[in-house]
LUMVEXNU-802750 format. One record per residue (C-alpha): residue in one letter; x, y, z. Coordinates in steps of 0.02 Angstrom, whole numbers, padded with zeros to 5 digits, always signed. Layout:
REM residues N
+--------+--------+--------+--------+
| residu |     px |     py |     pz |
+--------+--------+--------+--------+
|      A |      X |      Y |      Z |
...
+--------+--------+--------+--------+
This chain:
REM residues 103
+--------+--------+--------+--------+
| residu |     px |     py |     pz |
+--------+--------+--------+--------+
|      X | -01494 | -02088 | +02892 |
|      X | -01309 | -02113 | +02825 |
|      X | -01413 | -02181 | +02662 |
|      X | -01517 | -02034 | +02647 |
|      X | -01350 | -01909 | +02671 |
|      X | -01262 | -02036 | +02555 |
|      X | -01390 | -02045 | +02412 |
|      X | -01415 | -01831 | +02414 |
|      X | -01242 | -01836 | +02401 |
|      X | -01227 | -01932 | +02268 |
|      X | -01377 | -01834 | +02166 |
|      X | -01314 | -01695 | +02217 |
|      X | -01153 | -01700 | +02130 |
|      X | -01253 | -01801 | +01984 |
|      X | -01333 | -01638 | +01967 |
|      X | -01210 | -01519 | +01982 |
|      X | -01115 | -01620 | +01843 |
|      X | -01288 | -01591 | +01732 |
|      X | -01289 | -01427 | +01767 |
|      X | -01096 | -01400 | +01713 |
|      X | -01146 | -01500 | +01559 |
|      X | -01288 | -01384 | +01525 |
|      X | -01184 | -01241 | +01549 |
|      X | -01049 | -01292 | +01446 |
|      X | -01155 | -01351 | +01285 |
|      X | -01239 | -01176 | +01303 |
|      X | -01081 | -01085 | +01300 |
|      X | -01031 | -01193 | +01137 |
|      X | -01198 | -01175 | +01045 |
|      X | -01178 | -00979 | +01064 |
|      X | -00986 | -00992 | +01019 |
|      X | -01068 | -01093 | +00853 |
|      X | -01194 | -00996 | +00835 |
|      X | -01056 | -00823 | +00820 |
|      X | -00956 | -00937 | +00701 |
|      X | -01093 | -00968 | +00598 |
|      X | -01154 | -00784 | +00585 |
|      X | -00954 | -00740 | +00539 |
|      X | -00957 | -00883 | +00398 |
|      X | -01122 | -00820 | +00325 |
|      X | -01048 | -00637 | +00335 |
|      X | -00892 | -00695 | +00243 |
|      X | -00986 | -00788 | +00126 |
|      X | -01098 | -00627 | +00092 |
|      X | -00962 | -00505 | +00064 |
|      X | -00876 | -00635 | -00049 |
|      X | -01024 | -00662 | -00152 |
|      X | -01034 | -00468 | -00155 |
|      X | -00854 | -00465 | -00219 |
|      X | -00885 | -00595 | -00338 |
|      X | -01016 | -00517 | -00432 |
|      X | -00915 | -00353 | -00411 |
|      X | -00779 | -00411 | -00516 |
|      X | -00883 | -00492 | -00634 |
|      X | -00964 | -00310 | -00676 |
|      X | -00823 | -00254 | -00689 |
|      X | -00732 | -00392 | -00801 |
|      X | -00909 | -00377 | -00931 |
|      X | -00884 | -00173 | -00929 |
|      X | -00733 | -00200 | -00968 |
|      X | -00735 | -00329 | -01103 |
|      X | -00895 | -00227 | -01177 |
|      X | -00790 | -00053 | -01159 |
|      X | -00646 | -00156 | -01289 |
|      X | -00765 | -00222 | -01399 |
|      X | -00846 | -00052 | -01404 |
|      X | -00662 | +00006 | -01460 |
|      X | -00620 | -00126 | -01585 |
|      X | -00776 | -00111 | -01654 |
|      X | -00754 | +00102 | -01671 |
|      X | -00570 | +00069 | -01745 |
|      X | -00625 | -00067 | -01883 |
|      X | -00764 | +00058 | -01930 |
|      X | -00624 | +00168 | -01939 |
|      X | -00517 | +00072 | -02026 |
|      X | -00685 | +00031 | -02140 |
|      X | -00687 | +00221 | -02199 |
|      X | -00511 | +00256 | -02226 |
|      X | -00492 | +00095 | -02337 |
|      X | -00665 | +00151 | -02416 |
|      X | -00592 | +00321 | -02461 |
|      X | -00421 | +00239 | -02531 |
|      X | -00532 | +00123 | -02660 |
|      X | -00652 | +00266 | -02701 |
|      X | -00492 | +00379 | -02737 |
|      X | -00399 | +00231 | -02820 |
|      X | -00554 | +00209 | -02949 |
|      X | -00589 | +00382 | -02962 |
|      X | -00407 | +00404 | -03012 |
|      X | -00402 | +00263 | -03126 |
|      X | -00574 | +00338 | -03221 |
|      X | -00479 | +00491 | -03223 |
|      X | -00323 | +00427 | -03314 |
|      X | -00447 | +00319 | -03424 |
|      X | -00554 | +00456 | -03462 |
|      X | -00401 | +00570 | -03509 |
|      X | -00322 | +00415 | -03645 |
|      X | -00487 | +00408 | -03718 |
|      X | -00465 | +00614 | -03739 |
|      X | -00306 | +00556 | -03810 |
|      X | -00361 | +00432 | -03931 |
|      X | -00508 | +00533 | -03995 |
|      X | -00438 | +00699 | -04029 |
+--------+--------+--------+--------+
């Protein structure tokens, strides 16, 4: 009888101990399995940032080449308009020698 008292003792703490060990590797997969859900949600809202500021860096580059591109057109005219009113000056002044020389 003391063997019989002896060995339930002994499985009985045996499983007691795998019980504890069940217990505790439960409460660590869930405590992994939150810290895994918070990682993926960080990496989400990151990625969400990332592209965020990407948009915003290419709308911003395309808004300032939209303006350089408006201001060299500009620029385009206004030095169009000085040569057209250079030569058209110049033919004036040529036209008015040749006046000049004729008559």
């Amino acid at each position: 009888m003391e063997t019989t008292s002896f060995v339930l003792g002994i499985l009985s703490v045996i499983g007691v101990a795998v019980v504890t060990l069940v217990v505790v590797g439960m409460v660590k997969i869930h405590d992994l399995n939150k810290r895994q859900k918070s990682l993926v949600d960080v990496l989400d809202a990151s990625r969400s940032d990332f592209y965020r500021i990407i948009n915003d860096e290419t709308r911003g580059m395309h808004n300032s080449m939209e303006e350089m591109m408006r201001h060299a057109q500009r620029y385009s005219e206004e030095q169009k308009r000085e040569i057209i009113s250079h030569v058209d000056s110049r033919i004036d002044k040529l036209q008015a020698k040749k006046e000049v020389l004729k008559g």
